[in-house]
C-alpha positions in Angstrom: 59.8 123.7 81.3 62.3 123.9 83.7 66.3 125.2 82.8 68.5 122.6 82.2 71.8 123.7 83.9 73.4 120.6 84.6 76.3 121.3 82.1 77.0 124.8 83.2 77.2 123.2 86.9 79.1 120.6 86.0 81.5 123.1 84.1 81.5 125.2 87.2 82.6 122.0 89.4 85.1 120.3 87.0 86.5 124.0 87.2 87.6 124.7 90.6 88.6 121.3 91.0 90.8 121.2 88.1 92.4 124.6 89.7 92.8 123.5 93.1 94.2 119.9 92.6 96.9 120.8 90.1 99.3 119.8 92.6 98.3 116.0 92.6 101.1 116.1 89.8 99.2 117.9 87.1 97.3 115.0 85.8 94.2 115.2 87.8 94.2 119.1 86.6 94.7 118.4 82.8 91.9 115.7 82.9 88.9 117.6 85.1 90.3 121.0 82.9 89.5 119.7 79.6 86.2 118.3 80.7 85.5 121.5 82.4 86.2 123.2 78.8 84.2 120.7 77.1 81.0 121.3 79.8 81.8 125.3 79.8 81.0 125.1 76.2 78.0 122.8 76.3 76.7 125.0 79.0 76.8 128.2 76.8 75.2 126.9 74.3 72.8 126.1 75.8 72.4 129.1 77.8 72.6 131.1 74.9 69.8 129.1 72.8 67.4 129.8 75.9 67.3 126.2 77.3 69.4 126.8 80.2 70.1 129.4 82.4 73.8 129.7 83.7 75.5 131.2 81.1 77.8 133.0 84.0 78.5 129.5 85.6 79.2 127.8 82.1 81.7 131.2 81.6 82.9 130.4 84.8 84.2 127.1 84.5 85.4 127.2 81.0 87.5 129.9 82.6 88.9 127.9 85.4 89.0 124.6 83.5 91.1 126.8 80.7 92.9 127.7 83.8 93.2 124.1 85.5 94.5 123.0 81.5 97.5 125.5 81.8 98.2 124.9 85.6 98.3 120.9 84.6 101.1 121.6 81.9 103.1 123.7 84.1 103.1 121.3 86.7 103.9 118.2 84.5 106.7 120.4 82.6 108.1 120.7 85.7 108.2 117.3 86.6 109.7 116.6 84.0 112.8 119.0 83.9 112.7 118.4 87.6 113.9 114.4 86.7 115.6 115.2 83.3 118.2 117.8 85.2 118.3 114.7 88.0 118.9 112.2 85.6 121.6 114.2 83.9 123.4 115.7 87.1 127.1 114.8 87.0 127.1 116.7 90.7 128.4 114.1 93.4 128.6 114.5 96.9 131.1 117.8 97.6 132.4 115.6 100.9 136.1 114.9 99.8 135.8 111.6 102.4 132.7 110.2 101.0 133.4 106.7 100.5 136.5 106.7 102.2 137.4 104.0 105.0 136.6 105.2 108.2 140.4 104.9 111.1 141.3 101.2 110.8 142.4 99.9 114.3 145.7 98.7 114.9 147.8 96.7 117.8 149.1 100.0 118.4 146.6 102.2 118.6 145.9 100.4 121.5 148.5 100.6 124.0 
């Protein structure tokens, strides 16, 4: 009977890209991380009952989709305080003429 490694593959896959796509604003991180986690686990157990045999590849990708999981937060934490402190940002422009008319052309100005 031949090794049925599919899950520890998939785990291995869903891993690196949840670690290397964090960036697409977290999301796409938190989602391929957790089913990397869910794969990783499927993967050693089934490794470990002698059905499969990747139990480094399943290791691997629970790793990196644990890895992709914390990567997603971060990056969606960030986002947010990024907006909240831009929301909330009484700074306005430092110019002390922003706004102000620009020289208003009279009769004589012009002789």
């Amino acid at each position: 009977m031949a090794p049925q490694n599919g899950m520890g593959i998939a785990a291995m896959v869903l891993g690196i890209i949840s670690c290397t796509l964090f960036c697409l604003y977290g999301v796409v991180s938190l989602v391929t991380g957790i089913l990397a986690v869910v794969f990783g686990i499927k993967g050693r157990k089934r490794a470990e009952a002698g059905v499969a045999t990747n139990h480094g590849q399943a290791q691997a990708g629970l790793i990196m989709g644990i890895i992709g999981i914390i990567l997603g937060i971060t990056v969606i934490v960030l986002i947010a305080v990024g907006i909240t402190a831009a929301i909330n940002s009484d700074d306005y422009d430092d110019d002390p003429y922003y706004g102000a008319q620009g020289p208003v052309a009279t009769a004589a100005s012009h002789r």
